[in-house]
N, C-alpha and C positions, 0 to 999 in steps of 0.2 A: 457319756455324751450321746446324745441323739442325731444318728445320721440324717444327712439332710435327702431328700428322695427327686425322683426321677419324674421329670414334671408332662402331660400330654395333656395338649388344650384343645380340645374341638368344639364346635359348636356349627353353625349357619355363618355362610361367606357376609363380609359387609358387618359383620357384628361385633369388629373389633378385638378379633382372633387373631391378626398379622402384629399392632403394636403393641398388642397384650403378650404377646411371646416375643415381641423385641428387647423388652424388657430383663428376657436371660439370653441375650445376644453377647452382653461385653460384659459379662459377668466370670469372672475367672475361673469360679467353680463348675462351670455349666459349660456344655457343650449344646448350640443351638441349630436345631434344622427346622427350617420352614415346607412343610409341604413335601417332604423327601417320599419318593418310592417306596413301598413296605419294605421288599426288598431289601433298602441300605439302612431302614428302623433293626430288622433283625439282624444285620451284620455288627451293631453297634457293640462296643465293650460296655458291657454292664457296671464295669467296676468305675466307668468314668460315668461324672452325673450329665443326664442327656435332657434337654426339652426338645421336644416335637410338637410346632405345627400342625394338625390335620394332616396327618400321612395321605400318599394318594395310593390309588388302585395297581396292585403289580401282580402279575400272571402268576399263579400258582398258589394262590393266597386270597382262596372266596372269601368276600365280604360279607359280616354281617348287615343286614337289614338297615339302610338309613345311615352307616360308615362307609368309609371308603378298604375298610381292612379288616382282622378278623380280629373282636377284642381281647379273646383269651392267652394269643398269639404275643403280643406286645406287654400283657398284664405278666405272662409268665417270662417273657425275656426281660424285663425293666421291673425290678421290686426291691427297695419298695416306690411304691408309684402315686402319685398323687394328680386325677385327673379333674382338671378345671370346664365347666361347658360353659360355654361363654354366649350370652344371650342379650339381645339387641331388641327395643320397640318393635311389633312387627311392621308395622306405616313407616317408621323410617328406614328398616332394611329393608323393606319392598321398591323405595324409591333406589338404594342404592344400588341395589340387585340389578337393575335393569340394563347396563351397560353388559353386564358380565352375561345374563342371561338371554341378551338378544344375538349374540356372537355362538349360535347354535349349543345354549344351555351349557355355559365355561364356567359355572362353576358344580362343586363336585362335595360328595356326590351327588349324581341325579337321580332325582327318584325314580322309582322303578318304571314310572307309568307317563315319562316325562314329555316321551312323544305322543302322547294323547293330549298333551295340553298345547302342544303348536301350535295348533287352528285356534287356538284363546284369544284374545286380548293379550300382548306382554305382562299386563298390570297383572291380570290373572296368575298368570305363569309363575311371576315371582312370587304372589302369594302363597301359590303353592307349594314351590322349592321353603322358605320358611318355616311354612306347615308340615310340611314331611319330615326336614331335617328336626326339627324339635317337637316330633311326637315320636314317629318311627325312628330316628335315631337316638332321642335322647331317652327313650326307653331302654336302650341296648345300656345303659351306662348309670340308667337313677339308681341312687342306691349305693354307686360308687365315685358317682361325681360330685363338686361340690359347682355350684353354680355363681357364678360372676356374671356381674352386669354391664355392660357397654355406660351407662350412663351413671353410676357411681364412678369406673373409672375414669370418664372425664370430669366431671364435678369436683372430684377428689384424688385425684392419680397418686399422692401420698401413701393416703389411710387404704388406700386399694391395693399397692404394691405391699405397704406392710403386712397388711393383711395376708397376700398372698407369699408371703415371709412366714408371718408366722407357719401358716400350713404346710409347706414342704420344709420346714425346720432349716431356714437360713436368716443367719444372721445379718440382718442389714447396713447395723453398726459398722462395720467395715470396707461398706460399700456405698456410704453416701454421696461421695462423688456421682460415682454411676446412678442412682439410684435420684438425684435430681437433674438430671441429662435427660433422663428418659422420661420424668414428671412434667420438663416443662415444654416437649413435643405434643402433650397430650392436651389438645387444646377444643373447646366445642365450637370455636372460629377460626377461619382460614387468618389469624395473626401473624405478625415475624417471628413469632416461636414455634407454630405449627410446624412439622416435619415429618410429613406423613410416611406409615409405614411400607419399606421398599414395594414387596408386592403387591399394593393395595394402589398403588399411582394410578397404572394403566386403566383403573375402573373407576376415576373419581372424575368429577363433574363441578363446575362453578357455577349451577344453577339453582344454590340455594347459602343463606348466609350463616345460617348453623348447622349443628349436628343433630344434637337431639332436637325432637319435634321438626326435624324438616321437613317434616310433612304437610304441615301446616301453608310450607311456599310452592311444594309441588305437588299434590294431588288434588284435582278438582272432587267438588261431590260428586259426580258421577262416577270417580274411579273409586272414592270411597263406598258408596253403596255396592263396587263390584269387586272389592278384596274383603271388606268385612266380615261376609257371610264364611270365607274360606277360611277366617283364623282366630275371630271372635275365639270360641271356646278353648284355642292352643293361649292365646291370649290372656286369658281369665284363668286359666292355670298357672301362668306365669304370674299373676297380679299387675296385667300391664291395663289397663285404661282404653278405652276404643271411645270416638265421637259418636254419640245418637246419629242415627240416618232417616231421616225421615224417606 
């Protein structure tokens, strides 16, 4: 029988990383942290099965480039390991970034150069944090991550969870109860089913009526002609789609 593995989801804040790893919250086999300390990632017992959130930054434990932790650190305490980068349109995590990123750059990590971007535009700014975390960080990780989409898993939060079933080698069958509890919070409209993920509250907004493509209700062209230049080509490696600017 093939052991089931130890799951770490990172990606860029806003992209669907908080109910993407809620999903092995009430799961009996798993033990879930969100966002924990590195610190209490290497206290963990290996023997029990662990998901982690985006660890954050803890004294004694320099970061890799673009993370908030060192990767070889966590690859060698937690194996075998199967890491998810979880990846969002960047026009519509630029809209959502903007709560978290105006509160003195609260989401993590920040790029290196982050107070060079102050004096920007906000709009800026968040294009930025985007652009770093998934060049400069998701270079720390290609090669060992598998990549998931913000926008398959609302579409489909099913085939996406399966999916992410099959990969770390658990069986779902078992767990179907759970497993559409957590399918039918995942919703691309603020619905009576929506149940947004715990973390992700304090930085949400009712200024647009979906998820994906909300950009379409909140950026004018003028903010468009001023994030596109920063993430077009992170964009186009993704295979995400940008609007002509004239």
């Amino acid at each position: 029988m093939i052991s089931s593995k130890h799951v770490l989801i990172l990606g860029c804040g806003r992209s669907g990383t908080s109910i993407f790893g809620e999903f092995f919250q009430h799961l009996p086999s798993y033990s879930y942290f969100s966002e924990p300390l590195f610190t209490e990632v290497i206290k963990q017992d290996a023997s029990q099965l662990t998901a982690i959130k985006v660890p954050r930054e803890s004294d004694g434990f320099p970061p890799d480039k673009g993370l908030s932790f060192p990767l070889n650190a966590i690859v060698k305490k937690l194996s075998p390991l199967q890491i998810f980068w979880q990846i969002r349109h960047p026009l519509d995590t630029i809209c959502s970034l903007k709560v978290g990123i105006s509160r003195n750059w609260d989401h993590h990590p920040r790029p290196i150069d982050w107070q060079q971007w102050l004096s920007c535009p906000l709009i800026e700014q968040c294009a930025h944090h985007w652009n770093y975390i998934n060049t400069v960080g998701f270079a720390q990780v290609v090669g060992l991550a598998t990549v998931t989409r913000f926008e398959e898993m609302l579409y489909n939060p099913l085939v996406f969870a399966q999916s992410v079933g099959r990969k770390v080698h658990l069986n779902l069958s078992s767990n179907k109860e759970h497993l559409q509890q957590w399918a039918i919070r995942v919703q691309n409209k603020n619905n009576e089913n929506f149940d947004e993920a715990t973390t992700s509250r304090e930085y949400s907004t009712s200024d647009h009526t979906v998820k994906v493509e909300r950009w379409r209700e909140n950026l004018s062209e003028e903010e468009l002609a001023q994030v596109i230049p920063i993430v077009a080509e992170t964009a186009q490696r993704f295979n995400y789609d940008l609007p002509t600017i004239s």
